[in-house]
C-alpha positions in Angstrom: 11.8 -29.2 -8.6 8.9 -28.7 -6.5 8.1 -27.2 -3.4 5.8 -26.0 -0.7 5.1 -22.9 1.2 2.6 -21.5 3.4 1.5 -18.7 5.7 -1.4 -17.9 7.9 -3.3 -14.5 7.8 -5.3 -12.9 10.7 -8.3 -12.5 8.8 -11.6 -14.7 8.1 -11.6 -16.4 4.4 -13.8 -14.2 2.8 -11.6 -10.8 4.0 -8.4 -12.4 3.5 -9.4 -13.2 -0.2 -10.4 -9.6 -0.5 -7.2 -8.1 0.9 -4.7 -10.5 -0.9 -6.2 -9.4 -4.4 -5.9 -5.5 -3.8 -2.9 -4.7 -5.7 -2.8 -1.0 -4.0 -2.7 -3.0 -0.3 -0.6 -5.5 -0.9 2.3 -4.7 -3.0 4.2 -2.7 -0.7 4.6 -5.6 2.0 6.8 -7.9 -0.4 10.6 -7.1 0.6 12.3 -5.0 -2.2 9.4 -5.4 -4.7 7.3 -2.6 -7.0 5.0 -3.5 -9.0 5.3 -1.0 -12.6 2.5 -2.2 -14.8 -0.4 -4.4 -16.1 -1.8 -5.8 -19.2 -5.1 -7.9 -18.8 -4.0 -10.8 -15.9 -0.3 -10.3 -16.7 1.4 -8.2 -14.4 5.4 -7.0 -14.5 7.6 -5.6 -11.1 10.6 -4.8 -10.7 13.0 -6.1 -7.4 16.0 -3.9 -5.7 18.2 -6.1 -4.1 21.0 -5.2 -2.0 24.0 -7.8 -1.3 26.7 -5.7 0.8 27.2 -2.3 -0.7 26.0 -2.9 -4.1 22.2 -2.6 -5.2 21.0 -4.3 -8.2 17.3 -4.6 -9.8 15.7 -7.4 -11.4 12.7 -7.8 -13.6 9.8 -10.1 -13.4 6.5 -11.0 -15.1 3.3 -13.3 -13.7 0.3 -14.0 -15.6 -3.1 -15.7 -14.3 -4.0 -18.9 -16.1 -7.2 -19.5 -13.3 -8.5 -18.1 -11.0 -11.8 -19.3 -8.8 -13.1 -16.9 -6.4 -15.7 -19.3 -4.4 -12.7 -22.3 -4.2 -10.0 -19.4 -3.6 -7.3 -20.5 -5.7 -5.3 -19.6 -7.9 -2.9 -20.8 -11.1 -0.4 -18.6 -12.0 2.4 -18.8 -14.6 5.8 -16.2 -13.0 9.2 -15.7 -14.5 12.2 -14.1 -12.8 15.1 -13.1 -15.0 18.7 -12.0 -14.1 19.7 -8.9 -16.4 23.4 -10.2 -16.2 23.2 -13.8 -17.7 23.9 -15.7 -14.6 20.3 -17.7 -15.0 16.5 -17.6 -16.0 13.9 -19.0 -13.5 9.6 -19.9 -14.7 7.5 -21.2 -12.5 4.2 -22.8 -12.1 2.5 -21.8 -8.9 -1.0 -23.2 -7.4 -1.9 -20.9 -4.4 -5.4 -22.0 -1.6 -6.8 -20.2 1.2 -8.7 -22.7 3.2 -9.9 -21.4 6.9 -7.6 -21.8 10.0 -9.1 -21.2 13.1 -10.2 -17.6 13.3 -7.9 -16.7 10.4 -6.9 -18.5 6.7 -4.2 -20.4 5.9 -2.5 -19.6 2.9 -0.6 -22.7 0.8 1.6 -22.4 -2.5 2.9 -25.3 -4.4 5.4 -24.2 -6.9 6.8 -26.1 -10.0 10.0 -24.6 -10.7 12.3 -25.1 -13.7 15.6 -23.1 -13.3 18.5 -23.1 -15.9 22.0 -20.8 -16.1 24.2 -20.7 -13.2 21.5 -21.4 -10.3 20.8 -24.3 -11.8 23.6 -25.9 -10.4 22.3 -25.1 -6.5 20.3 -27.3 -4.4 16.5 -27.1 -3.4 17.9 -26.3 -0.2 19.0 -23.5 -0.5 15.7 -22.4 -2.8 13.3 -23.5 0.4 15.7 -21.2 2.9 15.2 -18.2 0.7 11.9 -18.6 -0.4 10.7 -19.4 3.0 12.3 -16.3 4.8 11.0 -14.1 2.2 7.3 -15.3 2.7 8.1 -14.6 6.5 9.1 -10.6 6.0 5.9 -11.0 3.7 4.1 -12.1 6.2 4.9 -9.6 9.0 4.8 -6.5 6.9 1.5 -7.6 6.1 0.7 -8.1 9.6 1.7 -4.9 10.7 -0.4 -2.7 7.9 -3.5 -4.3 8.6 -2.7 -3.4 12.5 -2.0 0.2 11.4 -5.2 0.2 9.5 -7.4 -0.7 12.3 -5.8 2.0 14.5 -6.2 4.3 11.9 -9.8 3.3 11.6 -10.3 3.4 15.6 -9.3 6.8 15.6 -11.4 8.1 13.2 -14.6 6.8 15.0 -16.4 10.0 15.9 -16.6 10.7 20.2 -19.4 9.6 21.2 -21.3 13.3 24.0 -20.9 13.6 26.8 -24.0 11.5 29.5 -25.9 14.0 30.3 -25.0 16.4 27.9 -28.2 17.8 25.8 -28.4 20.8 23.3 -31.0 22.3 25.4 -28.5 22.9 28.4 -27.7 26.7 27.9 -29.2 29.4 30.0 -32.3 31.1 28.9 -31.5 34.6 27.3 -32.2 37.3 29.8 -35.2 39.8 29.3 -34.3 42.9 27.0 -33.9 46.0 29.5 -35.5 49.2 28.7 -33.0 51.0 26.2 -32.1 54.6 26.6 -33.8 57.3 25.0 -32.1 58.0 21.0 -29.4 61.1 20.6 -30.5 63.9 19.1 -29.3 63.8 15.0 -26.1 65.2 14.6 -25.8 67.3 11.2 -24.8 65.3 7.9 -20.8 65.1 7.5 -20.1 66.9 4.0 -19.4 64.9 1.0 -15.9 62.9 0.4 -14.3 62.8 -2.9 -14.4 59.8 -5.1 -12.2 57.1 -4.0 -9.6 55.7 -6.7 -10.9 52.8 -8.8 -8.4 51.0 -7.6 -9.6 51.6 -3.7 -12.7 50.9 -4.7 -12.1 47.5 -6.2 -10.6 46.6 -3.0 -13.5 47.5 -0.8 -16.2 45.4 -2.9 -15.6 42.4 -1.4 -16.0 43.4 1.9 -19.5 45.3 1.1 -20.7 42.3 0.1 -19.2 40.0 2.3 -18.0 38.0 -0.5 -14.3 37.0 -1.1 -12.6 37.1 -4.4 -12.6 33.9 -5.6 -9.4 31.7 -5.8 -7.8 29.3 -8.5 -9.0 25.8 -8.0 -6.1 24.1 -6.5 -4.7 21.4 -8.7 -5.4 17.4 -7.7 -2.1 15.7 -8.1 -1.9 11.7 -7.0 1.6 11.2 -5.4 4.1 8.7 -6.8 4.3 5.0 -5.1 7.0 5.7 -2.8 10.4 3.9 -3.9 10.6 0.4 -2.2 13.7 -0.4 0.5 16.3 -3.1 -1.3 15.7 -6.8 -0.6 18.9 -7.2 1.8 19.7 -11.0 0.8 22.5 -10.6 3.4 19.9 -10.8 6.0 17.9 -13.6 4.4 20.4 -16.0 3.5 23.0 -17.6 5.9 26.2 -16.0 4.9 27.9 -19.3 4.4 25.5 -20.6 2.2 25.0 -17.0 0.1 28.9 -17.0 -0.7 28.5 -20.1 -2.9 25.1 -19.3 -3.8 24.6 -15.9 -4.6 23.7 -16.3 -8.1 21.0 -18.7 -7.1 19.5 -16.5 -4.1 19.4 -13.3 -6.3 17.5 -14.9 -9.2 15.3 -17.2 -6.5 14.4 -13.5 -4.2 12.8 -12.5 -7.9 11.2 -15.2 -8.4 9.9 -15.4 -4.7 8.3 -12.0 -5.2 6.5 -13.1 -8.2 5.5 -16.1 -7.0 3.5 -14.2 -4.1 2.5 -11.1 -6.7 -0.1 -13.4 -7.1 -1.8 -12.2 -4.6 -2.0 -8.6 -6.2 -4.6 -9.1 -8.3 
């Protein structure tokens, strides 16, 4: 079957084909998705999903068979595969960013051959998913690149003070006639040695110089552990009780359908 998505983006063409190909930026906005490796264009991520009290992950695997950076699109070959046999999903995925306004319009056409279980469940119910998951894209997208410009408005330096100008302090006052010098007092007598262990103590400070410390050690922290896709909250509950198999298998294929855009 085939089918049609799209989305808009807040940013100019050029930016928003810069951001939608940084895999570090954008794979924390997709519901439920991580990505775990790459080899070459072929990328594989793993999907939590949560239906009621039980959470379940899924696998899936994209690979690049064109990409045009001065057209911006993109061909993409994804797979989505259910672990427990209820169905396989591959799908064939053209992706454009033409401009829209001040911002860029972002449409996916997607070729999509399911077999197993799911296949026995309407395009319906594959648009209602698919569509609700591209809008939680969407908006957690939204929302990072807001937090970013905050983050990068803050850390604009203060501009002084009008008026302000290093040569503002008072002039030093003239040096006053200093008192004649005591008289010498007699040498104090000798003082024993100190330990060597004193004495290794009070190098530092002679010199002014402090011991010197081990170099601490650079650690990158782990990709924090993404939330559960909640298909409860995606799909109508009426319509997820006779298609559960179906929406599971379609939310992995969803996020590998839009991993496209981390590359």
């Amino acid at each position: 079957m085939d089918f049609t998505n799209e989305f808009r983006v807040n940013l100019p063409p050029d930016q928003a084909w810069s951001l939608l190909t940084d895999v570090e930026r954008i794979a924390p906005c997709m519901p439920g998705a991580q990505l775990t490796g790459a080899d070459g264009d072929t990328y594989n991520g793993i999907v939590k999903v949560k239906v009621g009290p039980m959470t379940v992950q899924y696998k899936g695997v994209v690979s690049f068979e064109e990409k045009d950076d001065e057209a911006r699109t993109a061909v993409l070959h994804a797979r989505g595969r259910d672990t427990r046999g209820q169905g396989n999903a591959d799908a064939r995925v053209t992706a454009r960013l033409v401009p829209d306004g001040d911002g860029t319009r972002v449409t996916v056409d997607t070729h999509l051959t399911i077999t197993g279980r799911i296949a026995q469940f309407g395009r319906g119910v594959i648009e209602e998913v698919s569509g609700k998951l591209l809008a939680q894209f969407v908006d957690n997208l939204e929302g990072q690149l807001a937090t970013e410009k905050e983050q990068e408005r803050a850390q604009k330096p203060v501009p002084p003070t009008a008026g302000a100008t290093v040569d503002s302090a008072p002039p030093p006052e003239p040096a006053r006639e200093t008192a004649p010098p005591a008289p010498a007092s007699p040498p104090a007598p000798a003082s024993p040695p100190a330990p060597a262990a004193s004495a290794a103590q009070a190098a530092p400070a002679s010199n002014g110089v402090r011991p010197a410390e081990a170099p601490a050690v650079s650690r990158t922290p782990a990709a924090a552990a993404p939330q559960p896709l909640d298909l409860m909250s995606v799909a109508r509950g009426a319509v997820l009780k006779r298609a559960l198999p179906a929406a599971i298998v379609l939310a992995v294929v969803v996020v590998v359908l839009v991993v496209w855009l981390t590359r």
